[in-house]
Structure formats: structure tokens, C-alpha cells
C-alpha positions in Angstrom: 14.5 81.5 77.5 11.9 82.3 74.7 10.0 84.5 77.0 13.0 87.8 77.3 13.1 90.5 74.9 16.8 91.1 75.9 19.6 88.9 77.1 22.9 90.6 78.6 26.2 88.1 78.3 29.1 88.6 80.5 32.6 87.3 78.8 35.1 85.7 80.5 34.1 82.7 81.8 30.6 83.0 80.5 31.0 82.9 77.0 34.6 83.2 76.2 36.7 80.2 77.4 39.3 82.0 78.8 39.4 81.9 82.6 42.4 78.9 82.6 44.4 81.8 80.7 44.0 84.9 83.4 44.4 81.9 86.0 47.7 81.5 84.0 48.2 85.2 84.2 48.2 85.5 88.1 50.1 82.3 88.4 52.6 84.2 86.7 52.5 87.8 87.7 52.2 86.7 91.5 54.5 83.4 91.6 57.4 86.4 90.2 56.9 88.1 93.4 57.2 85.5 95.9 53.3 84.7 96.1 51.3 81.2 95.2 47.8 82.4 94.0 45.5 82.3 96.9 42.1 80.6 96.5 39.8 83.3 96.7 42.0 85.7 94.5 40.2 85.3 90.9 36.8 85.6 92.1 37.8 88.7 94.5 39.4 90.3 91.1 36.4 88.9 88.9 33.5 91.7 89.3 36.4 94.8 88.7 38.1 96.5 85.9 42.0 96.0 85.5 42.2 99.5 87.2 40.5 98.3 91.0 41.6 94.9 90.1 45.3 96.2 90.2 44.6 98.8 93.0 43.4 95.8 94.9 46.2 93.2 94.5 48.5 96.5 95.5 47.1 96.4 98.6 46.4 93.1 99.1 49.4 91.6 98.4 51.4 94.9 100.3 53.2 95.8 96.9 55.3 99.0 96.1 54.0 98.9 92.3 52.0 101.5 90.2 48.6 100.4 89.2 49.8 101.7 85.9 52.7 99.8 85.7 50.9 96.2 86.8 47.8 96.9 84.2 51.1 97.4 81.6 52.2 93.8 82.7 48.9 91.9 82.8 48.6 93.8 79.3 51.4 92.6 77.7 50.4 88.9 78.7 46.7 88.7 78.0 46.8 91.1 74.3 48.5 88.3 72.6 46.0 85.4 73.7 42.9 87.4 72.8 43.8 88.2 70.0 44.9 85.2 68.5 44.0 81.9 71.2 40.6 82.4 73.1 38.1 80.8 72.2 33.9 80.4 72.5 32.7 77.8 74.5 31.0 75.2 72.5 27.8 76.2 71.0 28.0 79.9 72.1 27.8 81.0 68.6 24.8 78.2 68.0 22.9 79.9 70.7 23.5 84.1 69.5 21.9 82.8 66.5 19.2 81.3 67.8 18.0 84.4 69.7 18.7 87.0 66.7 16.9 84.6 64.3 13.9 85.0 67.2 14.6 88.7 67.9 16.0 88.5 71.1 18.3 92.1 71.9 21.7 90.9 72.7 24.3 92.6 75.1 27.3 92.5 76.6 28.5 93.6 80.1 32.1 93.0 81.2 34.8 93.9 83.6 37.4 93.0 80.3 38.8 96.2 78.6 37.7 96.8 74.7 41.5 96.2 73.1 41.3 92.5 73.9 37.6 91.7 73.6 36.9 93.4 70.2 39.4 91.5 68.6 38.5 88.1 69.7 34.7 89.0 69.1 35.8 89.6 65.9 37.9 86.7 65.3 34.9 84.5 66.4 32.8 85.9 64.0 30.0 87.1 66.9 30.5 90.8 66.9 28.0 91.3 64.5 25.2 89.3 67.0 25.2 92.2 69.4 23.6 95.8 69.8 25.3 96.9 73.1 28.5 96.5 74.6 29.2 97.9 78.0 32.7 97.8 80.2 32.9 98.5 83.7 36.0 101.0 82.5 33.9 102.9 80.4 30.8 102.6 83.1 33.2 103.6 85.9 31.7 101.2 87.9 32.3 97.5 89.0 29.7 94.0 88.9 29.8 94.6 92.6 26.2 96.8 92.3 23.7 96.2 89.6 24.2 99.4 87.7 26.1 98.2 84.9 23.2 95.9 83.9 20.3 98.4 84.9 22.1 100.6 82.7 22.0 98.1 79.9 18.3 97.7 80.1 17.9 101.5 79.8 20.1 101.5 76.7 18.1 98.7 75.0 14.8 100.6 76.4 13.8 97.5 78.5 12.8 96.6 81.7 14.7 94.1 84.2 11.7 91.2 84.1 11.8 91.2 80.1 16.1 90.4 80.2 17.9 87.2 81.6 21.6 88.0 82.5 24.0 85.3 81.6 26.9 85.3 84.4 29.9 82.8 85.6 30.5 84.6 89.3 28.5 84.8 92.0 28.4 88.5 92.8 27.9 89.4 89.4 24.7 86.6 89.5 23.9 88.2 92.6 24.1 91.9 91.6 21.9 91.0 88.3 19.4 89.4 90.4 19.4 92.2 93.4 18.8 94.6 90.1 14.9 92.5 88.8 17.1 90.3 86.2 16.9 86.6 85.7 19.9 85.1 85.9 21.7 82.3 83.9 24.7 81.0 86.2 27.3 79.5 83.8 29.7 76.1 84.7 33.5 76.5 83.8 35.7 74.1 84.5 38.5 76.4 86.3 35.4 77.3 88.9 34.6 73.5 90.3 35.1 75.5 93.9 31.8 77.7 93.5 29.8 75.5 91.5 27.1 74.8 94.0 27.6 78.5 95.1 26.1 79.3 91.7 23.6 77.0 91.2 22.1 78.1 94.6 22.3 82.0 93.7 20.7 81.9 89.9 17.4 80.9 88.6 19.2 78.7 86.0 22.2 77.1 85.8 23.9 75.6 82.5 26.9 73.4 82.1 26.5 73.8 78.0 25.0 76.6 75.9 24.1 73.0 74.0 21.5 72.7 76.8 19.1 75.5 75.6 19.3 74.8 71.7 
């Protein structure tokens, strides 16, 4: 990895060990209306903001809910874990320091809203590693095209070949590759399903941060 000037890191799933908890979440939120979680639901959900993500499980699951008022709910359950129970995956902050020690540009490109990420950034003690931060709710966009991360590059004043996107979902692997990146697929253990989905669609694929220290 010594060879990028720039390295864009999604979050959930990727380097915050929190997809059992939003698995938890939709347990939850759909098992109170009458629904088990279907397979494919988390990784449909994945590449949007909690605005389409909502708008899609409206329609999807035939609801007669307000985006707003789901968004409130899924709220209410995930605030309260990020800021005080998610955690890094092992060696995430090992490897940050690494690359700023070498003078690597860090990022950050997620469909996860600011009030639950900055908090647990900061309660990991990893804010401080990163230059840019960019949310599909502030980009007004979705992991579903490679904008967000283009748009990332441009911030940082880089090209595509000099960054390496770091990624646990296919489309969002996809998307970063589509847009000129290299692309770091990511294991977690709630995703055994797409593993060898992800290993087919990235030019590298890591089970451990441990692996490239």
C-alpha cells in the first residue's frame, strides 16, 4: 500500500465493527412489524443514507410510515451504541498510524450520518488521523455511482491511480473501482454470505488490518 498518496476508508463494516449492531437494528425495527429480515436487505440498505435507506424499506416492505418518522426510530437505537459501544476493528488504529507517520492523506466516505460517527471517532481516539470526511447526506448522493469518492480525490487534489479505497460492500467496491480507484475489499464476520463476492470484485482483499502492518 506504500505506493498511494491517499487512502479513502468507509466506516461501518470497514473500520468500525459495527455491522452486528445495525443487523440488530433491523432485527428489531422490522421483527415489530411483522417482518423477519430478509437476506439481501442490509446490503440493499448499505450504499444509501438513512434518508433513501428509509424511503426504500417504505416501499419495500409496503409501510404507511414517514421516512422522518423511521430515521427518528433507527435514531434513537443506533445514537446510544456509537456513542458509547462501537468499537475499531483490531489494528485499525495501528494501521492510521502507519500511513500518517509515512504521509499518506487519509479520508473518509460513508453512508453513516455525522451525530453518530463523530463521536465514536472521537472516542477511539482516530479523528485526529484524518483530513476529509465526506457523508452521502451531505454529498446528496449514494455509494451506488463513484462520485462520492471522485469527489474526495478532488478535495485532497489527487488523482484516482494515486488513492486505494478501503470498502466492506460490493457495490461500493464496485463503484470505487468503476471510478480509477484501487480497492481494498474488507472481511466482517456478519458478511460470510458475500465474501467470495468481494474477493472477486477488489484488487485486495483483507481479513485483518494486522495483515498490512
Amino acid at each position: 500500500m506504500h505506493k498511494f498518496k491517499g487512502i479513502i476508508f468507509d466506516l461501518d463494516g470497514t473500520i468500525f465493527d459495527s455491522c452486528s449492531m445495525w443487523h440488530k437494528i433491523d432485527e428489531i425495527f422490522l421483527n415489530k412489524r411483522g417482518f423477519e429480515v430478509p437476506e439481501d436487505y442490509s446490503k440493499a440498505i448499505a450504499p444509501l443514507g438513512l434518508r433513501k435507506a428509509a424511503d426504500y424499506t417504505i416501499e419495500r416492505f409496503k409501510l404507511n410510515e414517514k421516512a422522518e418518522d423511521i430515521i427518528k426510530e433507527w435514531h434513537d437505537l443506533a445514537v446510544y451504541e456509537y456513542t458509547y459501544n462501537v468499537n475499531l476493528k483490531p489494528y485499525v488504529s495501528d494501521y492510521l498510524k502507519k500511513l500518517k507517520t509515512e504521509g499518506v492523506k487519509l479520508a473518509i466516505a460513508t453512508a453513516n450520518d455525522e451525530e453518530f460517527y463523530i463521536p465514536c471517532l472521537k472516542r477511539n481516539n482516530i479523528l485526529q488521523y484524518f483530513d476529509h470526511i465526506c457523508d452521502v447526506n451531505a454529498f446528496k448522493g449514494s455509494k451506488n455511482s463513484p462520485e462520492i469518492y471522485l469527489r474526495v480525490a478532488k478535495t485532497l487534489n489527487m488523482s484516482p491511480s494515486d488513492m486505494a479505497v478501503f470498502e466492506d460492500i460490493p457495490q461500493a467496491l464496485k463503484s470505487a473501482h468503476d471510478g480509477g480507484f484501487y480497492t481494498v475489499a474488507v472481511d466482517d464476520i456478519t458478511e460470510a454470505n458475500i465474501k467470495e463476492e468481494k474477493k472477486n470484485i477488489s484488487d485486495l482483499f483483507i481479513e485483518s488490518f494486522s495483515e498490512l502492518l
